[in-house]
N, C-alpha and C positions, 0 to 999 in steps of 0.2 A: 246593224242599221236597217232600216223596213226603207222601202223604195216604192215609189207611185208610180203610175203608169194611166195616165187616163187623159183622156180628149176635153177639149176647151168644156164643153159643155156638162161637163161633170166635175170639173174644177168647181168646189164651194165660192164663196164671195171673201172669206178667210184665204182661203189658198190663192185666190189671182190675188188678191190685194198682196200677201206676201212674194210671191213670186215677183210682181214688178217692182214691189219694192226692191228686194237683192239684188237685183238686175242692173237696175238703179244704180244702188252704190256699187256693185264691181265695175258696171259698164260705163257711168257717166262722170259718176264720184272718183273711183279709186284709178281708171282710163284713161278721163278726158274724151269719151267719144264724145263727138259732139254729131251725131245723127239720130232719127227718132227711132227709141227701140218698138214703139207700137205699129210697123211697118204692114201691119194686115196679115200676117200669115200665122198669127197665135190663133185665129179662129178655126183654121183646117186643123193644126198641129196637133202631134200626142205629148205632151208635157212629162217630162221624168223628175221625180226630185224625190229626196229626202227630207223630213221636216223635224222638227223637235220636239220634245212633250210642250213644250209653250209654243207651239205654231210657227219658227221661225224656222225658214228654207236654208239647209244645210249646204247642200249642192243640187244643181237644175240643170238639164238642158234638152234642147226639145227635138223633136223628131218630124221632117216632112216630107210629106209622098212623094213620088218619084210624080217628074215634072212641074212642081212647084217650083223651085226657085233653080237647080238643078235634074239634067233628065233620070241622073238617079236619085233614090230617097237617101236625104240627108239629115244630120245632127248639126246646131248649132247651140246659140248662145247656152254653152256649155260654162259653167262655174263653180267656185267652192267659195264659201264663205269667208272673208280671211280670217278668221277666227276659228276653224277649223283646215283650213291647208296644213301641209304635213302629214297628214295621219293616211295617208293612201286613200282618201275618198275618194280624190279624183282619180284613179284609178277605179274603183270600185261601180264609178258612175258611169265611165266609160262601158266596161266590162257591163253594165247591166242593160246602158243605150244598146252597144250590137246587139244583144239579145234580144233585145225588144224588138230590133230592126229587121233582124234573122225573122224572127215569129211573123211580123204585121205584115213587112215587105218581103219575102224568101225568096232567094236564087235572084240579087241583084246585088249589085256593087253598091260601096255606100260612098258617098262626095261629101267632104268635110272643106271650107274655109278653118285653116287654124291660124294662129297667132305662130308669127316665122318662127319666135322662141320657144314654143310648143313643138317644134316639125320633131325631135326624137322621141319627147313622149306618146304621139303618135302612133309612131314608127314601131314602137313594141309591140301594138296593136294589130300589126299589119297594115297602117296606110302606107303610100308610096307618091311622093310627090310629082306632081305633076306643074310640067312651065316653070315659072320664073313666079319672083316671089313680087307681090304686087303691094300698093295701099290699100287697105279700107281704113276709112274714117279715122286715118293719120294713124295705124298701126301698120307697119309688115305684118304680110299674110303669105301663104303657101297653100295653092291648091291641093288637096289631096284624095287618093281614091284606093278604097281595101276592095279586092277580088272580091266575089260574090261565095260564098262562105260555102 
């Protein structure tokens, strides 16, 4: 699987149009979140995905500088297709996020929002939860933070 790695402004008019779409359907469609995912931080972000030979985003999630939304740099709207779950991608995505994260941010912790039922897959990872598990946008969440690599 070939993997992107590149900042808003080098994302093609193909690639955001896909990306929000997926987004879309895992986040509002297949969810129910009912918050807006264009929240202003896709502009600073580094975008990670995988895409198909026909353009369509396999798995995404994004990458934000330290003191953007947390004081360290974080990954979010992290997802897999559901049409490809199963197959260890979303392992595979992860594994490529910290390394990106290592590379662009190095010698910092990384803070993830996960989905509570997410908190072991995480955990393989090395995050380590932090507090008590809270709402966002009518899901359990778990903060969470991996040592600085």
């Amino acid at each position: 699987m070939n993997w992107f790695c590149c900042q808003f402004d080098r994302l093609s008019n193909e690639q955001l149009y896909a990306i929000l779409s997926v987004r879309q359907q895992v986040f509002v469609i297949e969810q129910n979140v009912q918050c807006l995912d264009a929240d202003g931080l896709d502009i600073d972000a580094w975008h990670i995905f995988s895409q198909s030979k026909a353009g369509e985003i396999v798995a995404y999630a994004r990458l934000l500088a330290p003191h953007t939304r947390y004081p360290e740099p974080s990954i979010g709207r992290v997802l897999v297709r559901k049409s490809a779950r199963g197959e260890g991608i979303g392992h595979q995505l992860v594994s490529f996020c910290l390394e990106k994260c290592n590379e662009i941010y190095p010698e910092h912790a990384i803070c993830i929002s996960a989905q509570a039922h997410l908190e072991k897959f995480y955990q393989y990872f090395g995050f380590k939860s932090v507090g008590e598990a809270y709402d966002d946008a009518g899901i359990p969440h778990r903060m969470m933070i991996k040592a600085e690599a």
